[in-house]
C-alpha positions in Angstrom: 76.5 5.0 -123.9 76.7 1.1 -123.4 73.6 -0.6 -125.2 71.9 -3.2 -122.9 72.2 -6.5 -124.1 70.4 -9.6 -123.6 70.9 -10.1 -120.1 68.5 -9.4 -117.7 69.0 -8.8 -114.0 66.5 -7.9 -111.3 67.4 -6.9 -108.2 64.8 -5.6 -105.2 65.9 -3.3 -101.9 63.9 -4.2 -98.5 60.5 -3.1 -99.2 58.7 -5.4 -100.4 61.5 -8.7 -101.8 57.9 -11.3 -102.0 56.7 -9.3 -105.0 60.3 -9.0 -106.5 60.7 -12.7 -106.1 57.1 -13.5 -107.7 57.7 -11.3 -110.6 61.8 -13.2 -110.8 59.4 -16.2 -111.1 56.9 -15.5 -113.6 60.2 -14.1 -115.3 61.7 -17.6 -115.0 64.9 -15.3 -113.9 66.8 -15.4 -110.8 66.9 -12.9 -108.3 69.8 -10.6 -108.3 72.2 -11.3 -105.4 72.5 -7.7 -103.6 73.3 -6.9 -100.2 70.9 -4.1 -99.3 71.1 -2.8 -95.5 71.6 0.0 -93.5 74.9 0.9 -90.9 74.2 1.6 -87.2 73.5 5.5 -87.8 70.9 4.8 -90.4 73.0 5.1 -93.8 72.2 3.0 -96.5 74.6 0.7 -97.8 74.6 -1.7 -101.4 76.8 -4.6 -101.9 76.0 -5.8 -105.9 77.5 -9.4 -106.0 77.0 -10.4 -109.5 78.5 -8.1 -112.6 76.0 -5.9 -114.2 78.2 -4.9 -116.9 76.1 -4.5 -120.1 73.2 -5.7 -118.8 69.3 -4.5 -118.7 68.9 -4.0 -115.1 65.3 -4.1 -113.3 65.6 -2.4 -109.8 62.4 -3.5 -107.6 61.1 -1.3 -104.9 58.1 0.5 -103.6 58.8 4.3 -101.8 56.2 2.6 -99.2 57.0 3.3 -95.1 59.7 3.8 -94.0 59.4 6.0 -96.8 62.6 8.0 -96.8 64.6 4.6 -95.9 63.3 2.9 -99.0 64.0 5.9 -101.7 67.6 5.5 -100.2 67.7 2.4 -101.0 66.6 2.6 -104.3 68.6 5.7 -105.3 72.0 3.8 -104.0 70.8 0.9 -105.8 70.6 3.0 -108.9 74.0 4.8 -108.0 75.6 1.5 -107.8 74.4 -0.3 -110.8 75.3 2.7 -112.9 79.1 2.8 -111.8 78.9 -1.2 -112.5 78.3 -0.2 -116.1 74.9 -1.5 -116.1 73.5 -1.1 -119.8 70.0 0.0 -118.8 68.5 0.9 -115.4 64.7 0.8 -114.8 63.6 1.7 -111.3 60.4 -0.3 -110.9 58.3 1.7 -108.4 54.7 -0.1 -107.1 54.2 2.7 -105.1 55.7 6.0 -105.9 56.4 7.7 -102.5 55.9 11.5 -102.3 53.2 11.6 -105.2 50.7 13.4 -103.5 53.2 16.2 -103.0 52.4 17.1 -107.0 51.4 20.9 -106.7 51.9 23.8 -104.5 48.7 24.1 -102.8 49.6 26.9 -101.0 52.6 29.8 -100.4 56.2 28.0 -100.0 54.7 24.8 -100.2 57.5 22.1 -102.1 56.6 20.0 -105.2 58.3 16.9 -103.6 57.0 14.7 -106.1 59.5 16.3 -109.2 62.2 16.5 -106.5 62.0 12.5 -106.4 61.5 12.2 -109.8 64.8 15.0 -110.6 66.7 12.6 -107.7 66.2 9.4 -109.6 67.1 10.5 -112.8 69.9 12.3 -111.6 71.1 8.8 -110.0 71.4 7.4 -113.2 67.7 5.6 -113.5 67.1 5.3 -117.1 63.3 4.7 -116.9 60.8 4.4 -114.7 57.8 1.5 -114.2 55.2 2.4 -111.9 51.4 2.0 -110.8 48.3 4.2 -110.3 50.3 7.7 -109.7 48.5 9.6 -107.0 48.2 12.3 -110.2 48.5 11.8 -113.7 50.7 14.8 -114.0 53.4 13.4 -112.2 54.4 11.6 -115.7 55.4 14.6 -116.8 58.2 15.6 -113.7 60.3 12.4 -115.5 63.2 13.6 -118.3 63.4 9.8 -119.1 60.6 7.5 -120.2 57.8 6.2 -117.5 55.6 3.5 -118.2 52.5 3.7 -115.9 50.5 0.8 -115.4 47.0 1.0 -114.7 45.4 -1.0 -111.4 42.1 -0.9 -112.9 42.1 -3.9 -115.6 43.0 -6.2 -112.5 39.6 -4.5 -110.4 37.6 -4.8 -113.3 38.6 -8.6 -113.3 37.7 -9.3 -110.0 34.9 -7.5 -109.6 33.4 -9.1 -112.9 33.6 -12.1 -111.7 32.3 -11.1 -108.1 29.1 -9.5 -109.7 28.6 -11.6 -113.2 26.5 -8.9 -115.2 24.1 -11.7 -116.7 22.9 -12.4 -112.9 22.8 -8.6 -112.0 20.7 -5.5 -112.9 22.8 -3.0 -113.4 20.6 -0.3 -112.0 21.1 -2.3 -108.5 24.8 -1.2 -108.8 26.7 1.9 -108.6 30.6 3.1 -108.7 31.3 5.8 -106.1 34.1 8.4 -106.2 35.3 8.9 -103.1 35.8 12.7 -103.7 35.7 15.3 -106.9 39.8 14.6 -107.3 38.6 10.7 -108.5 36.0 11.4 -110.4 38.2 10.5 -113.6 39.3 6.9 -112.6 36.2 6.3 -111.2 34.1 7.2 -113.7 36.6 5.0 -116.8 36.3 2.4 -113.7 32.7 2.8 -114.0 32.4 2.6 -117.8 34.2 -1.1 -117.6 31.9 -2.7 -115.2 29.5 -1.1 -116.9 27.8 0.8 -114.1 26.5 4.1 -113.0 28.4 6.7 -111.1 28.0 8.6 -108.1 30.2 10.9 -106.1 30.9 12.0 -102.7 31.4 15.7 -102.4 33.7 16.3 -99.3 35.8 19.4 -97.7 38.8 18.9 -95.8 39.6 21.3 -93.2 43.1 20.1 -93.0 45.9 17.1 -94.0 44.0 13.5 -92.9 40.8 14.7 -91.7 37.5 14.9 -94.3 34.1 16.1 -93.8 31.4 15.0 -96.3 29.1 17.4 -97.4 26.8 15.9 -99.8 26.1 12.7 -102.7 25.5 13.3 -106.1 23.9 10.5 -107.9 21.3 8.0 -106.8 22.7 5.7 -104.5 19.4 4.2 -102.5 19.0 0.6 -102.0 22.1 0.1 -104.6 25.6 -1.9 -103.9 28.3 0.7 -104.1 31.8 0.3 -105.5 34.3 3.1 -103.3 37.1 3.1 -106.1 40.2 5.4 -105.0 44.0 5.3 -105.8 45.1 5.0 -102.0 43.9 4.8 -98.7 46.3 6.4 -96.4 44.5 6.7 -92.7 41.2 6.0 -94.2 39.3 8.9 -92.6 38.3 10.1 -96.1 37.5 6.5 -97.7 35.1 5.3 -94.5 33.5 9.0 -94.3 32.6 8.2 -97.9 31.2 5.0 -96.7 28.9 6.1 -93.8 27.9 9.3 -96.0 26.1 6.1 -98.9 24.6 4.8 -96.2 23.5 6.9 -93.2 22.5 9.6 -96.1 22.2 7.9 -99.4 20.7 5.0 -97.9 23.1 2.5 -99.9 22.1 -0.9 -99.5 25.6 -2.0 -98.9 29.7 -0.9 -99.4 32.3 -2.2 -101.5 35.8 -0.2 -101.4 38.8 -0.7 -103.9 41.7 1.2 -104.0 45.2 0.8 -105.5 47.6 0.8 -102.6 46.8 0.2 -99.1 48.9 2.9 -97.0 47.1 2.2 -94.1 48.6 4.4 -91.7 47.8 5.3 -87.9 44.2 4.3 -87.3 43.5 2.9 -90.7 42.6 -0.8 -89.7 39.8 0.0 -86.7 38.5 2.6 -88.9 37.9 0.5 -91.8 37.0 -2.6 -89.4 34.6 0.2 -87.6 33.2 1.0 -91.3 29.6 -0.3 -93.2 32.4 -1.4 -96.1 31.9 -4.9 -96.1 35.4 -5.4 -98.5 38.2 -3.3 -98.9 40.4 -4.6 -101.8 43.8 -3.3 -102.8 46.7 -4.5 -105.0 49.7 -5.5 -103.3 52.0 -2.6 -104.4 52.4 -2.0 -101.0 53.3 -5.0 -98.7 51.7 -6.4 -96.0 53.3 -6.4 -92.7 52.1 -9.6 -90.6 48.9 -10.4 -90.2 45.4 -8.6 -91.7 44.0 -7.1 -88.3 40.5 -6.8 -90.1 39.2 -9.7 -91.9 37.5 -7.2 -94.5 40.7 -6.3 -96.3 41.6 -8.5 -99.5 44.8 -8.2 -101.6 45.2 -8.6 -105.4 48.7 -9.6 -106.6 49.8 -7.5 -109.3 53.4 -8.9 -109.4 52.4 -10.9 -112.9 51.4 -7.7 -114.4 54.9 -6.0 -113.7 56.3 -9.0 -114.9 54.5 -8.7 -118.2 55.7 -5.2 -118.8 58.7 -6.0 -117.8 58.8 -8.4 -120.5 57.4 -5.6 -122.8 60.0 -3.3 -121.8 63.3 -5.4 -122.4 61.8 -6.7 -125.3 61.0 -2.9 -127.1 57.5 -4.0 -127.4 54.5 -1.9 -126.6 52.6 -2.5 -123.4 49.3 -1.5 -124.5 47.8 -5.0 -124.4 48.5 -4.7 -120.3 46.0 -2.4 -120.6 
């Protein structure tokens, strides 16, 4: 086994090359020089054009849309660093693709997320640096160390600031889990902003469609605080939202969320919604121009950058925390 040395390389795939260059930045490192594309019939294809030989290599890519395309990438990246004799590969994931695939919910269903997880590692990834899994479990389908950052310190920031608690009353404000599955990271959201917590109890007859049944907690004439891990269409998040206030009676909507899928009919939906911000980090990139002027994006790049720090240095990451 070839010990990494002091060198460190960072490279990024297609998906999102603004965050790799912000984090090469904050790094005070250049960016790798890669050619990452694809041939005519769709097959990815990686040209490394610097030596890697020795070196503690930093692969930057989120699984995002076109999801497929991108773990490709990122698995040929891997594949290719490893037969340059890279010393150490991390794969540094934003967005980890395939997470909500975690469990078999039902007969013959796959557990896609530890087939990713088995592919990487079997590529010759080393470790793995992500975000906000879809599941904490998921930390468990890795053989090889995972360090999983946390999206929360950054909201807790910004919202802090938004709503200063020494010109608040706390009992005007309340964090609201968007179903029972985020109760957990609502409610530790909830003990840092120091607020109450209130949930939305939903049933989903099937895959991207949500039907809210009922809110526990006290919600009436209160600001509300949606915090989720990922808004994919948004039918579940902007159900959540009418449910506060056409039921609740919630004075008005905040939303949060980790990393903004925002597939199919995501942007009317959440323009259509009583949310009067949607925030997410930018794990996930964004393509052109905001269609709704409600959505707001946090970068996060600096924090990666820190534990990337952390990470070549053998130094613990907790302080990210």
């Amino acid at each position: 086994m070839i010990a990494y040395g002091e060198n460190v390389q960072i490279f990024c795939g297609n998906s999102n090359r603004e965050f790799a260059e912000t984090i090469c930045r904050e790094l005070h490192v250049p960016m790798g020089n890669a050619v990452v594309k694809h041939f005519s019939d769709g097959e990815a294809s990686v040209t490394l054009e610097e030596t890697v030989r020795g070196a503690d290599v930093f692969l930057i890519q989120s699984t995002c849309k076109p999801v497929n395309d991108h773990l490709m990438e990122l698995l040929v990246m891997i594949d290719a660093c490893r037969r340059a004799s890279a010393g150490r590969i991390t794969a540094v994931i934003p967005y980890f693709g395939y997470a909500r695939q975690d469990r078999k919910a039902k007969s013959r269903d796959p557990i896609s997320a530890k087939l990713v997880a088995n592919m990487l590692t079997v590529a010759g990834a080393d470790r793995v640096l992500t975000m906000d899994l879809h599941a904490a479990q998921i930390q468990g389908f890795f053989d090889i160390p995972l360090d999983h950052l946390l999206g929360s310190p950054t909201f807790v920031d910004y919202f802090t600031k938004k709503f200063p608690e020494d010109k608040r009353n706390p009992d005007d404000f309340v964090v609201v889990s968007p179903d029972v599955g985020s109760v957990g990271r609502a409610r530790n959201f909830a003990a840092k902003v120091h607020m109450n917590l209130a949930i939305v109890d939903k049933r989903r007859p099937k895959a991207n469609i949500s039907e809210v049944m009922n809110i526990i907690g006290d919600v009436k004439d209160k600001t509300c605080i949606l915090y989720d891990d990922m808004v994919d269409t948004a039918g579940s998040l902007c159900n959540a939202a009418n449910a506060l206030v056409e039921i609740g009676g919630a004075k008005e909507v905040y939303a949060c969320a980790t990393h903004g899928v925002l597939s199919g009919p995501a942007y009317e939906r959440l323009e259509e919604s009583p949310i009067k911000e949607m925030v997410f980090l930018n794990t996930i990139p964004q393509l052109g121009n905001t269609p709704s002027g409600k959505i707001k994006f946090l970068d996060v790049a600096p924090v990666f950058a820190r534990a990337i720090e952390h990470i070549h240095g053998a130094t613990s990451i907790a302080d990210l925390f």
